[in-house]
Each structure stands twice: as C-alpha cells, then as structure tokens.
N, C-alpha and C positions, 0 to 999 in steps of 0.2 A: 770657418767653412771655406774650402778651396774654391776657385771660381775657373771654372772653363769655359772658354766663351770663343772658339774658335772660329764659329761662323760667323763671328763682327769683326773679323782681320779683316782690312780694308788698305789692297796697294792703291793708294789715293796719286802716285807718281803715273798710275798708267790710266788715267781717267781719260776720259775725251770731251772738249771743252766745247758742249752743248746747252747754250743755255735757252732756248726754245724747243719745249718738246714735242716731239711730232704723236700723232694719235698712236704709235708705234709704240711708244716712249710710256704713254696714259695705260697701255692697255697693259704692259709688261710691271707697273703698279701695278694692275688689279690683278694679275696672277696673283703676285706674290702678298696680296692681301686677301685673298681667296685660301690660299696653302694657309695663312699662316691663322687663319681664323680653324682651319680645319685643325692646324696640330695641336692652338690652343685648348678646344673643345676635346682633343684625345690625350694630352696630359691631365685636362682637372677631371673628367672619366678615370683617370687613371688614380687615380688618388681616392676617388668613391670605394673607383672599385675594391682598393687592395683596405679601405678603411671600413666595411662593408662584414657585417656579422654574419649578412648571407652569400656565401660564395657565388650564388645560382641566380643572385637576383638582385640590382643596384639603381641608383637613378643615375639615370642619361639623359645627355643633349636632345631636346626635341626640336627639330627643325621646325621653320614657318617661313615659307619663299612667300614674299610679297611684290608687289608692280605700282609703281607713283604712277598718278594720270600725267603728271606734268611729261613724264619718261624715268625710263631706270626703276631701281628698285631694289634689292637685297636679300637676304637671309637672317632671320633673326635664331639663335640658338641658343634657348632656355633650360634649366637642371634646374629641379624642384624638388623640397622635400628628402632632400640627400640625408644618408647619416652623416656625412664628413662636410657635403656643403649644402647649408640649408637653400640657397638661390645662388643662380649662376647667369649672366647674361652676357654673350659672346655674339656682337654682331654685326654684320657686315654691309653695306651700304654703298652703292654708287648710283646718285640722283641729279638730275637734271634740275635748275630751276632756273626758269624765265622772269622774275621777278624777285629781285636782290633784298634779302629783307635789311629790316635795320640795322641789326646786329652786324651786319657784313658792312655795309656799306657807310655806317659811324666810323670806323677805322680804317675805310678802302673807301676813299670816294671817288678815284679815279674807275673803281669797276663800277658805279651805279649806270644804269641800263644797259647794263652788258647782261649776255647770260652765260651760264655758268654749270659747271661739272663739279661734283663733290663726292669723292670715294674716302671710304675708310674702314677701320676696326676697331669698336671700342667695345669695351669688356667690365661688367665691377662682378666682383666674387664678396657675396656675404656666409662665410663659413658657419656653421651649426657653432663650434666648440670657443669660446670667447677666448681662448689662448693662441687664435689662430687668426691675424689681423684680416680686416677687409683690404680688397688692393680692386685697383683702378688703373685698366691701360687706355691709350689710344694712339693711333697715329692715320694720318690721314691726309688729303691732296685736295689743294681748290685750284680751281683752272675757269679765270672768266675770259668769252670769250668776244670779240666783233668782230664782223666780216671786214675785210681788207688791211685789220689787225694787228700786231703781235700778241699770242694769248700772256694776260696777267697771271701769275700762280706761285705757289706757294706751298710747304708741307710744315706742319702743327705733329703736337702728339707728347707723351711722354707717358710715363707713371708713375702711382705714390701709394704710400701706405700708412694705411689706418688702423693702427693695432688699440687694444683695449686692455691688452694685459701684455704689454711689451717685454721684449729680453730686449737686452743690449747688445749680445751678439749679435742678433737678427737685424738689428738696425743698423751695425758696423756692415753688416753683409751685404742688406739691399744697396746704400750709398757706394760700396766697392766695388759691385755690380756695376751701377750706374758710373762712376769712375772710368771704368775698364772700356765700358764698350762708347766713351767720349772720347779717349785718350787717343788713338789714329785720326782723331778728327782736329785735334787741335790743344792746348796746355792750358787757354781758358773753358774750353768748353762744360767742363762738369762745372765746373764753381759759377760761370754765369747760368747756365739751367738749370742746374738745384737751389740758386737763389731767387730766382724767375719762378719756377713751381714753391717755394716757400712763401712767396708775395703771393700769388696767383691761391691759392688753397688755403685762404683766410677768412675765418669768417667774420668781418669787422663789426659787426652788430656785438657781435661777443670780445673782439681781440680774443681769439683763441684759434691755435692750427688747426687744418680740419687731422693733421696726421703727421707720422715724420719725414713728409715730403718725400722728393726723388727728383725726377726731371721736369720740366715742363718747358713746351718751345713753341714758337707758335711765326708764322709771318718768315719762315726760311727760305729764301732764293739767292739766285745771282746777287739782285738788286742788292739784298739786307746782310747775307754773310759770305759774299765774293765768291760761294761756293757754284757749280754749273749742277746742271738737272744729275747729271750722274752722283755725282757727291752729296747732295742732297737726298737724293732715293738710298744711295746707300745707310746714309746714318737712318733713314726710317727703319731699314732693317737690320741694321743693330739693334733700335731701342723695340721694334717689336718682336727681335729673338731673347734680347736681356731681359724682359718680362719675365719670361720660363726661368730663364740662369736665377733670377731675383727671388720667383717667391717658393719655387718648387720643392727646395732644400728647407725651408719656414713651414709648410707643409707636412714636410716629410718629418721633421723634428718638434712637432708641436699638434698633431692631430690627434695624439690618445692620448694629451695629457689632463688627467682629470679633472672636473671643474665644478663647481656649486652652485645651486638654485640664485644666490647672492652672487655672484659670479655674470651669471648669465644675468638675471636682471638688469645688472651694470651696462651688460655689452646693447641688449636693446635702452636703454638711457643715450648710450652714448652713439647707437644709431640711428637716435632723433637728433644730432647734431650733423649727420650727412646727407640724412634728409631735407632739412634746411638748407645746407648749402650747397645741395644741387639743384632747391628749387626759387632759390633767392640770386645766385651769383654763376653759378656754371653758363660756359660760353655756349657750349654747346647744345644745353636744354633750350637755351632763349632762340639759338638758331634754328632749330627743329620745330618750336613751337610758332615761331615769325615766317618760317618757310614753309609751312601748312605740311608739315613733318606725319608720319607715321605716329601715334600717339604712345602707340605697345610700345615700339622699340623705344620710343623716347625714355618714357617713364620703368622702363626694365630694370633701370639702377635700382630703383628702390627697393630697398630692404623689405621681405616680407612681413616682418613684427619688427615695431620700432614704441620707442616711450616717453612721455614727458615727465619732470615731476618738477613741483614748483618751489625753487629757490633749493635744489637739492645740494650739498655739499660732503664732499667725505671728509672723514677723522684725517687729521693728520698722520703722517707718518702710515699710513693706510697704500696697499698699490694704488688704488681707486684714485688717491690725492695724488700719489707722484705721480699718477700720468699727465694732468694739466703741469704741475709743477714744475716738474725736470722735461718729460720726451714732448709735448709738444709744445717746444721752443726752438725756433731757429739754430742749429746748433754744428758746430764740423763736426760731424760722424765719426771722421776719419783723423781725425786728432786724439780720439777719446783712449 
C-alpha cells in the first residue's frame, strides 16, 4: 500500500524557538483538535456509508456537548449499530481541574497543587467484521499551571492496533505509516515510540500484547525531547493525521471480506482482552476516573459485546493460534 502523508511535511529549520506557550499557543491546539475530531468522525461515516446495503440510510456520529463543573468540557461522538462499524467513539475534551489526581501527580510531583488544563482527542473503533482490526488513537496537551509561574506541559498521544484476524501487509503498512510521519522529527524517533507503545500496551497479568502496536509517547516538551512548543504541536499533527493515512486503506481492503459465526465469536473472545486492559492498566481511564471524569466518555472505549471463556485455547496451526503466536510479539514490522 502507497503512503501519502503530505500534511506531516514538517520544515522544522523554520520553527521558532518558543518554549512557553502563551494562551494564544493553547488555544491554536484546540483548533486543530476540534478539526481533527470533525474529519475523523467524517472519514469513518464515510466508510458506513459506502459499506452500507442501504444507500438512503447508515449509522452516523451522534453528537453529545457536555460542561465539567470544575470548567471546560467537550463533545463526545458516538456511531452505533453500524453495518461496517459496530461502535465508534471519537471524542473531544478540554477540562480544567483544580485538584491533580494521582495518576498525574505519581509521575509529576513538581505539578502537585498546581491546577491544570487538559485538551485532547481520543478515539477506539470496534469494527462489526472481525477481519477488520480494532484501532485506538490519541493525542493530547496538559498545561499545569501557578500564578507568578512558568506553566509546566507536555503532549502524550499516539496509536495502535488490534486486529483479530491480521494480514501482514496491513501491519507492514500501519508501522510504515508510523515511520513516515516520525521520520522529519528525528532517525530515532519511530523505533523509540513503537517500543514505548509495545511496553505500554501489555497486558502483564497475561504476558500478552494487547495488539501489533504503533506509537505511543507521553511526557513531550522542551525539558524531555529538546524540542520547543512548536515542534512539539507539530508532531501531534502528524500522529493525529497518520491515524487516517494508517487505518483508512485497512478499511478499505478488509470490510466485505467474508466472515463466520466462528470468526466472529473469536473476535468478541478476543475483546474481552481490551476490555481488561483498558480497565486494569490504561493511563488515561485511571485519570478520568481520579479526576472525577465524565463517566460516558470515559467508558466509550468499550466494546459493545465482549466474551470470556475459561482456559480457552486454539488448535494449533489454526489463524485463532497464530495470532498469540507470531503478531502479537514485539516484532520489526518493517524488516519483515
């Protein structure tokens, strides 16, 4: 699969070396995480619709604007019931909190009683067709703050995926994706953040991946990667345009490929393993649920039908077996 990813060219020679960002700075992040939740929601529409038996009639995003007491507040945009995606959650987020919870302040103790700005966009897609993986984005900005100050902050984010009935092309293609739009930022950066999301999206109760990774970044500024606020906001918008570059072509090549009651079984089995570890080990369920979070949006990841079974195992030499076996292992994509 060809990759065009022209809107993550990044002349990083004409940057300007800003590394306090003014509210000016904060607010020109949440454009473009306002735009980019809207194109998100009008690409995976776009995929119901053209996967959709009825021309005249599909499932779409439904809005829900919501208000924190604390301040701020969001949009959450949910697709239910799809033929091409069974749940969609695409949502957008910039809240205030006045008291730092754990989660934050166990790794940042220098922001405990400080308060705090937290914008983002995070998204998980559980597709109907089990040939069509689940994927997980996010990118996002913390800024705490005191009066007479310099504000602390930092941008996180990345994405990965979770397939159930993997190709190998498609996993050569998301990792080349991810490649591509690290590559103006620096020669280590994809190999340090697809080994960072490989550690990070473990679920060690099991020793098993939750998927075959991609990026994951967390803790980015001046201070941690020399980079200034500009260079830092720009790679969020790479990695929240390379989302689209990544799964839309996976999509495109894998939503009417036929599948078996055995099939699909499998896929809800194996989405009782991301329900676990979104509710065991994700950073961000623990901060939402410690920062007296919005509950819906919190809990939106979750798969609509998920399954357990007890001491379940596939036949060897079975797809069901190679996906533990072979894809989710740590592995160069891009060697293969």
């Amino acid at each position: 699969m060809s990759i065009t990813n022209t809107n993550n060219e990044t002349d990083l020679s004409t940057v300007a070396s800003v590394t306090t960002p003014t509210n000016n700075d904060i607010m020109r992040v949440r454009e473009f995480l306002v735009d980019l939740q809207a194109r998100i929601c009008e690409s995976l529409e776009a995929q119901e619709r053209d996967g959709s038996t009825n021309d005249n009639e599909y499932a779409t995003f439904v809005p829900d604007d919501w208000e924190r007491p604390e301040g701020g507040g969001g949009r959450s945009c949910v697709l239910a019931d799809g033929e091409v995606i069974e749940k969609a959650g695409v949502m957008f987020s910039h809240i205030h909190v006045h008291n730092l919870p754990a989660s934050a302040t166990a790794r940042h103790p220098d922001i405990a009683g400080r308060k705090a700005q937290a914008m983002g966009v995070s998204l998980v897609v559980h597709p109907r067709n089990p040939n069509v993986p689940t994927s997980h984005a996010n990118v996002r900005l913390f800024v705490a703050e005191a009066e007479g100050e310099a504000p602390i902050w930092w941008f996180g984010g990345g994405f990965d995926l979770t397939p159930f009935y993997p190709v190998l092309a498609d996993c050569v293609h998301w990792h080349q994706v991810c490649h591509d739009l690290c590559a103006p930022f620096g020669d280590n950066i994809y190999a340090d953040f697809k080994q960072w999301c490989d550690e990070y999206f473990h679920l060690r109760h099991r020793d098993e991946q939750r998927g075959i990774g991609g990026l994951f970044y967390d803790d980015v500024s001046t201070e941690s990667r020399g980079w200034d606020f500009e260079t830092c906001f720009n790679f969020m918008k790479a990695v929240g345009n390379g989302y689209l570059d990544g799964i839309m072509p996976i999509f495109e090549q894998r939503k009417n490929t036929p599948y078996t009651e055995t099939q699909r079984e499998f896929q809800l089995y194996r989405r009782g393993r991301y329900v676990e570890y979104n509710l065991v080990y994700d950073r961000g369920t623990l901060f939402g649920l410690q920062s007296n979070g919005r509950i819906e949006s919190i809990l939106v990841s979750m798969p609509p039908l998920a399954s357990w079974h007890y001491r379940f195992e596939p036949a060897e030499g079975t797809p069901e077996f190679e996906l533990t076996d072979y894809y989710l292992k740590p592995r160069d994509w891009l060697a293969l």
